[in-house]
C-alpha positions, -999 to 999 in steps of 0.1 A, spaced: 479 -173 228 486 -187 193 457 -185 167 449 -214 149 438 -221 116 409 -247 113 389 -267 86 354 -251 73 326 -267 56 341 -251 26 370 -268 28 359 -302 36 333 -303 4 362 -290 -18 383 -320 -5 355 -344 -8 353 -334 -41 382 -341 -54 387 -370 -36 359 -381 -54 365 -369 -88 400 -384 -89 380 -420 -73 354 -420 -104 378 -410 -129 397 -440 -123 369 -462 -112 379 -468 -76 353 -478 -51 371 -461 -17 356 -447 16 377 -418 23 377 -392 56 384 -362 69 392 -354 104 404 -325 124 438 -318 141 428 -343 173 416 -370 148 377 -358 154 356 -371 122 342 -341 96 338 -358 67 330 -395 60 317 -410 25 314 -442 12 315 -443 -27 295 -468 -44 305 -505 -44 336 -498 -18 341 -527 11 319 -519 42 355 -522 62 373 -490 43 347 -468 62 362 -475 89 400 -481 77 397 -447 60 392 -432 97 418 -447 117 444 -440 87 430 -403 93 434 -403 127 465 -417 129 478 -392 103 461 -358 122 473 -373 158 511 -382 148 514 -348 127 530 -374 94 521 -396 69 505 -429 79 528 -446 58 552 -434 78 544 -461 109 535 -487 89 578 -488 71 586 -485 107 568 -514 115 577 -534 83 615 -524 93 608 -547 126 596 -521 149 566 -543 156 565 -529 190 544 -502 171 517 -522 168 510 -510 208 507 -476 207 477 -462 214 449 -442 195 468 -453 160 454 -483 150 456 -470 109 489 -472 103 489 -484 66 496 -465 34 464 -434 30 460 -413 57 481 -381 50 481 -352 78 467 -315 62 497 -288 71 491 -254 69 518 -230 77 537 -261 98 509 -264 119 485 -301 111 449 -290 113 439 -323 103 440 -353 80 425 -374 51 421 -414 53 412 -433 18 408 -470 20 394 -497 -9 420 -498 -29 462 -505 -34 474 -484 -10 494 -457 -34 464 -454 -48 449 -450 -13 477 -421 -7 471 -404 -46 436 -397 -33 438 -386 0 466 -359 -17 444 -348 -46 419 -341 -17 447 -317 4 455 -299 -31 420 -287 -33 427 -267 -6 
């Protein structure tokens, strides 16, 4: 039986956090989230002034990173590239630039999903929010 490492509350405020600090020091109104390794929601917030849509953007691009163990980004160059066919694959329907899985010892024990702004930026928060941990 394998042991398996998992996300505290700890954790996910430490994330949020930083998410946050690094989303106010640069004046970015994002929603950003945290999920589990199966793409189960943790940790939601809405910042001040950010699009009623990123709340749920910022999930999916989560999810998408925690259930395909990579980057978000990752799906979205495949698509870009012409592998449209993508587009159909089920349970991933975030798979634009922010959502970046959490790996700990090689194993993903979840993900964080920033949407509201370019999505680099997106990406530069949701990895200030890992390094916390």
């Amino acid at each position: 039986m394998f042991t398996k490492q998992v996300l505290e509350l700890s954790d996910l405020r430490r994330m949020a956090n930083a998410c946050e600090a690094l989303a106010s020091a640069q004046s970015w109104a994002v929603s950003f989230a945290i999920v589990d390794d199966g793409g189960h929601l943790l940790w939601l917030q809405r910042l001040d002034r950010a699009a009623p849509i990123s709340a749920e953007i910022c999930v999916a691009k989560a999810r998408t990173a925690a259930l395909g163990r990579r980057d978000s980004k990752v799906y979205e160059d495949m698509i870009n590239a012409g592998r449209v066919s993508f587009l159909s694959v089920p349970l991933l329907q975030g798979m634009l630039e922010g959502g970046l899985p959490i790996m700990v010892g090689g194993y993903c024990i979840g993900a964080v999903g920033v949407s509201g702004v370019k999505s680099t930026e997106d990406a530069q928060i949701a990895q200030a929010g890992i390094a916390a941990l």
